[in-house]
N, C-alpha and C positions, 0 to 999 in steps of 0.2 A: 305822828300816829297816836292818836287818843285814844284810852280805855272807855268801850262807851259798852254800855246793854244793847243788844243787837237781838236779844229773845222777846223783845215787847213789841215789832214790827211784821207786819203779816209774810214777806217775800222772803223764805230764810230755803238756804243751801242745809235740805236734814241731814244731811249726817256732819254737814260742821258748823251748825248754828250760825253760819253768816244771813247776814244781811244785803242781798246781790242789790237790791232797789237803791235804796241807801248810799250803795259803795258806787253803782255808777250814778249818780245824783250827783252827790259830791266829785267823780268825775267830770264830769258837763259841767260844773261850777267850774272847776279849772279849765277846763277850756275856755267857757266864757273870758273867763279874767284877762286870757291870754289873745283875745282875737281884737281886731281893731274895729272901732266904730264905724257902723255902714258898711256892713261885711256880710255873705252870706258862705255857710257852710253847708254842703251838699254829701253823706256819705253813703254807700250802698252797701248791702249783704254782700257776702260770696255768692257767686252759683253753684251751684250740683254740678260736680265733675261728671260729663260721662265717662264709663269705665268699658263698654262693648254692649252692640246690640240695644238694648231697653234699658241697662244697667246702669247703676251710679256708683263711683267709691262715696265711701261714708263720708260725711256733711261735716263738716268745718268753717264755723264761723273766722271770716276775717277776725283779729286779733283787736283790730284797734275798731271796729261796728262792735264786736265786745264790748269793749272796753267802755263806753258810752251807751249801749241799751242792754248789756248782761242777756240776750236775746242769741238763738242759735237758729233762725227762723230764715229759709233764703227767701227769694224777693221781696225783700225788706229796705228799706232808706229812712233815713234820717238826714233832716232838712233846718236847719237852726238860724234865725234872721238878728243878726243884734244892729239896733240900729245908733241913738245917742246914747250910750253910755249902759251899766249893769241893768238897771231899770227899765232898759229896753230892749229886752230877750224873749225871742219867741220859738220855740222847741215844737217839730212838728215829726211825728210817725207814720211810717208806711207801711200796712203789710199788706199781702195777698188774704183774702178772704175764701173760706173751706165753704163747698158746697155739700149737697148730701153724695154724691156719686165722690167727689175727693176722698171725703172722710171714708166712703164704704172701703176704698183702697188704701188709701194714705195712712187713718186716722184722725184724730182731732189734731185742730191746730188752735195756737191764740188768737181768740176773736178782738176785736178791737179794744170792748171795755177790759178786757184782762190783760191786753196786752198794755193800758195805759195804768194799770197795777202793778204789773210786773218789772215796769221801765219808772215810773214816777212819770210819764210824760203824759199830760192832759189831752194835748190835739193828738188821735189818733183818726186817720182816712185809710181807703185801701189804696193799694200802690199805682192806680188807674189813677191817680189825683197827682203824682209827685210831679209831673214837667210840669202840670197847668201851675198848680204853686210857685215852681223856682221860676216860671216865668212871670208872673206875675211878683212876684218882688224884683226878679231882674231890671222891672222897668224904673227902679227905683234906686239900685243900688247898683255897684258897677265891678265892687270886689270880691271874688267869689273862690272862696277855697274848697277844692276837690280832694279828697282823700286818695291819692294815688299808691297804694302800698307797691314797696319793689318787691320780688321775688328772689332772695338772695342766689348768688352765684347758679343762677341758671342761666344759661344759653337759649331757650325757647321761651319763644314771644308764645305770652298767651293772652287771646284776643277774647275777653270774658263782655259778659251783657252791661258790667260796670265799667268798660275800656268805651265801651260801645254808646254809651248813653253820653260819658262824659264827650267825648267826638262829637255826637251829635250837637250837645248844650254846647260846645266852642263854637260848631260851625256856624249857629243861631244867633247867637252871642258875639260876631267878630270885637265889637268895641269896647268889651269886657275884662278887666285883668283877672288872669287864672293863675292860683297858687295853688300848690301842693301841700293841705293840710297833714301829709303822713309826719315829716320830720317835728313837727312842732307834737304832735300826739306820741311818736317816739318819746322826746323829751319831758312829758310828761311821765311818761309810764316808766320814767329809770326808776323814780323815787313809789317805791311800796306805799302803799295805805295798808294799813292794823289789818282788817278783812282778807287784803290779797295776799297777805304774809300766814294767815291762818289757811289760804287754801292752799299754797305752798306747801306748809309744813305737813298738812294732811297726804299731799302727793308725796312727798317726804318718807311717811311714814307706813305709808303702802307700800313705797320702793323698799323702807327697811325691814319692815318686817317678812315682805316676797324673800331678800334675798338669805334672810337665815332661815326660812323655810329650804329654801334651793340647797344651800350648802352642802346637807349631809346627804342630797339624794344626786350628788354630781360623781360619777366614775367612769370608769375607763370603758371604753365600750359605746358611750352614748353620741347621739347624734345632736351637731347644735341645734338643728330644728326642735329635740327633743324639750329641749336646756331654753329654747326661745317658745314654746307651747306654753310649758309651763307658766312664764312669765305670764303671759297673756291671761290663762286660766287664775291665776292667785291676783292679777290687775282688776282683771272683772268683776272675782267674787268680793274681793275688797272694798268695792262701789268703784271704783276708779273706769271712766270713760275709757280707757286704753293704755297705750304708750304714747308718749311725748314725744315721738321720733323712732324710727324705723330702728330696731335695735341692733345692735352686734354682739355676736356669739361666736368669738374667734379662738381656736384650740389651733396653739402650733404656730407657722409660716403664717397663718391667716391674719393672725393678730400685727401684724405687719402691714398689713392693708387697714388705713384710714378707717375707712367708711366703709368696710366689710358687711357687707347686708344678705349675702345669698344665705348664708348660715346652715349650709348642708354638707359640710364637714363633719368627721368623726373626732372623738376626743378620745387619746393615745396614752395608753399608760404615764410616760416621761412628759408631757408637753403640759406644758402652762394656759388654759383658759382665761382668757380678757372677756368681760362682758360690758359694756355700757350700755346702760338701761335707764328707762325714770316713766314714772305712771305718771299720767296728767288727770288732772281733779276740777273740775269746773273749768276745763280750759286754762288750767295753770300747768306749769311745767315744771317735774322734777329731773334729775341729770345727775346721774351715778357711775363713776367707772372702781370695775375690781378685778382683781388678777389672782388666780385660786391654781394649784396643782393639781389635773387631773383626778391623779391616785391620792389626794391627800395628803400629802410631806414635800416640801419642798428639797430639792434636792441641794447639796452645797452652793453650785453656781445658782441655782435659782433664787434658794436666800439669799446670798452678797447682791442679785441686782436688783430685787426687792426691796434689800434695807436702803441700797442706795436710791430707786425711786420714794422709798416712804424717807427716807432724811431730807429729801429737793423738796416732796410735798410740805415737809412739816416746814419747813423755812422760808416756801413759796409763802404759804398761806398766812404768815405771822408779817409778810410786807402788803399784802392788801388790806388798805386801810384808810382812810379819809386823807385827800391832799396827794395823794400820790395816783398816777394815769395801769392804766392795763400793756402798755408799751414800755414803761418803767420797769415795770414788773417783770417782763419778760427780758429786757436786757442782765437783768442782773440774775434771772433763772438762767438764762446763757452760760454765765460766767460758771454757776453752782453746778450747772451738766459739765461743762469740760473739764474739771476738777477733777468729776467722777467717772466719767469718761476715761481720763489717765488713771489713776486710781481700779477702774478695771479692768486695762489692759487693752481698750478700743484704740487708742492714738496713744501716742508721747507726747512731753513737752517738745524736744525738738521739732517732732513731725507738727507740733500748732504753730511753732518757730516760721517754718517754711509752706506753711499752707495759702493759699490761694483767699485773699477776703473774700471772691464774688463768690466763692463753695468752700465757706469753711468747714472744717469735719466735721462739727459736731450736730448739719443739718443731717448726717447719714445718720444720727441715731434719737434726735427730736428734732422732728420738723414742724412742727403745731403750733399754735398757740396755747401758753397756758392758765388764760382765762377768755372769757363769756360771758355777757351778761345776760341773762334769763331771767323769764315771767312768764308773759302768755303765749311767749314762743321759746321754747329751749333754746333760740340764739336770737334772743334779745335785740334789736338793732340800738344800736350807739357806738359813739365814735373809741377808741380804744389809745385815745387822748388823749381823754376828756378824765377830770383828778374826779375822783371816788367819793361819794356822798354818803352821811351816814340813811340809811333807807335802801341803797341799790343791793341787788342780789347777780350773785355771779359765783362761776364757778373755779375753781382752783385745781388743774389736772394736768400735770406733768408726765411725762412716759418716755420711755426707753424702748428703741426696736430695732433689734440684730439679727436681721435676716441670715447672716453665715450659722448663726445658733438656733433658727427659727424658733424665736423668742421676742415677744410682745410683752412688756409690762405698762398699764396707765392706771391711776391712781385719781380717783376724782368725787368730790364732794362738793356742796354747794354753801356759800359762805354769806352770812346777810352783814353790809356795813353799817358798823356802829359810829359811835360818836370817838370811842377808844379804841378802835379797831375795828375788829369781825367778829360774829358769833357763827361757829359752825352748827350748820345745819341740820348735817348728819352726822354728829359726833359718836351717835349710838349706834352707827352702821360699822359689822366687824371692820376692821383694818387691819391690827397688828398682825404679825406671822403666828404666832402664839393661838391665838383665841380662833384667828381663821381654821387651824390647824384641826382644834379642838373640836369645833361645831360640825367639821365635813366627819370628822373622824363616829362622831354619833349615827353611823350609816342606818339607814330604813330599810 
């Protein structure tokens, strides 16, 4: 990651002085370097999800057509031919071209000469030209990598207009070898570039300063929709695109539940608030978990399982570090939960003596993993293997969940590796019992 001036080039991200053109330039450089000669690369936009009736949910560029044209634009492809060696790269853009009746409805969109500003990419056509092109170098080359992105842990096949084209280009194509460009673009995008670590830390800093605004207006009485609005409102006005992931707002029993998302629970004098949250910022993704007491004071049990969640974090996070894997890591968080575990009163030694390997105890009170690696998806794809570079960003979050005490504690910040470790992220985000204490207590 080199210190360069990034304010002398026209394509800049305003509110963080990045350089988007630039940043994925040097993307596509890496990929070039990395694709074999007499190869062709074929990527597409997302589509427009329908939502009902006429309706669309809000637009989401694929991560990794990001990640290569910094463009948010759907029916969009990018088409890249390398043939002998670096010197023979040919980089070719797609978009849909705005009419006046679009625009009157739509708005403007990037016309071709500004989209070939925006991307650094010189060949720009409208997306009516993309088969005739990939068929025409087809006749030429034989190897052709499809950007196939997977859809983590979903059960439903979704059958999009890029599922759809590539089908068609195999059925055309029988005598062609068809690879899967995702996992090689994965593996590039572990390792940060200087710019992607600035729009990080901007989503960062949104998230930090949203939640010490939050703090002092959280009491008894409120509804987590209310506690998840807010969010939303101080995401926006901050410039921040949105959330990074569907947020959780768990007061009580709720926090018990993983992936808690309906968030229309009420928050209870005695009961502990869990929130994991993170604004995203140019399609980068931040990822924050915190656990706050309703009424503002932790109650005695709720301190002890607090400090024992913040002593696993602080220990967790001092073993991620260059050379060592994300499954390492968690074997020996294991070891630091069951400790704690005995320690307060969940299990005994005896009873870890005589317990069952395939159900040991101490999945009934962390069952998660406790790290991730994130970028321009809050769950990153890479292998949790794979030993730790300095450059990768990931997150560090441990938790405790006693359903008998309907009691949720997790603990989560985002951690960038260095060369001698880690630097935290969110080091400025409250954490301690003290100072969380202090901030809710300044009520509005």
């Amino acid at each position: 990651m080199k210190n360069e001036d990034f304010t002398s080039v026209n394509h800049l991200n305003e509110k963080c002085n990045i350089n988007i053109t630039q940043l994925v330039t040097k993307n596509r450089e890496k990929l070039y370097a990395e694709l074999p000669d007499h190869s062709i690369v074929a990527l597409l936009a997302n589509d427009e999800m329908p939502r009902n009736g006429d309706q669309f949910f809000p637009y989401r560029q694929s991560s990794d057509f990001y990640y290569l044209t910094g463009l948010n634009e759907p029916k969009s492809a990018l088409l890249i031919r390398k043939g002998n060696g670096m010197k023979d790269i040919e980089t070719f853009l797609f978009l849909r071209e705005a009419d006046q009746k679009f625009e009157t409805w739509n708005g403007s969109i990037p016309g071709l000469n500004e989209a070939a500003e925006l991307t650094g990419i010189e060949e720009v056509y409208p997306i009516e030209e993309f088969q005739s092109l990939f068929t025409s170098f087809a006749k030429e080359i034989s190897t052709v990598f499809f950007d196939e992105e997977m859809h983590m842990d979903t059960l439903v096949c979704l059958i999009s207009n890029r599922e759809n084209t590539f089908a068609r280009l195999k059925y055309k194509h029988p005598n062609h070898h068809f690879n899967n460009l995702h996992p090689l673009i994965c593996r590039l995008r572990m390792v940060k570039e200087m710019e992607e670590m600035s729009l990080i830390r901007k989503a960062i800093s949104i998230t930090n300063s949203t939640f010490r605004e939050l703090l002092p207006k959280v009491k008894p009485g409120m509804s987590e929709n209310e506690i998840e609005a807010y969010l939303t409102y101080a995401f926006t006005l901050k410039g921040a695109s949105g959330h990074a992931f569907a947020p959780i707002v768990a007061a009580g029993i709720n926090a018990c539940t993983l992936h808690y998302t309906k968030n229309n629970g009420r928050c209870s004098e005695d009961e502990l608030l869990l929130m994991d949250f993170g604004a995203e910022y140019s399609n980068y993704a931040s990822d924050c978990s915190r656990t706050l007491p309703v009424n503002g004071k932790f109650s005695p049990r709720q301190r002890q399982l607090y400090k024992a969640t913040l002593g696993v974090f602080m220990q967790a996070k001092q073993l991620l570090k260059p050379g060592i894997s994300i499954n390492e890591v968690q074997k020996e968080v294991i070891r630091l939960w069951e400790r704690e575990h005995v320690n307060l009163g969940l299990y005994s030694l005896a009873e870890m003596k005589k317990q069952d390997p395939e159900n040991p105890l101490f999945f009934n009170y962390f069952m998660h993993g406790v790290s991730h690696f994130m970028g321009l998806d809050v769950h990153d794809p890479g292998s949790r293997d794979l030993k730790l570079q300095p450059g990768m960003v990931l997150t560090c979050e441990p938790g405790i969940y006693i359903r008998e005490e309907a009691t949720g504690i997790r603990l989560e910040n985002n951690l960038l590796i260095t060369d001698d470790g880690n630097t935290d992220l969110m080091e400025e985000m409250p954490l301690e019992i003290e100072e969380i204490e202090q901030i809710m207590n300044q009520r509005v």
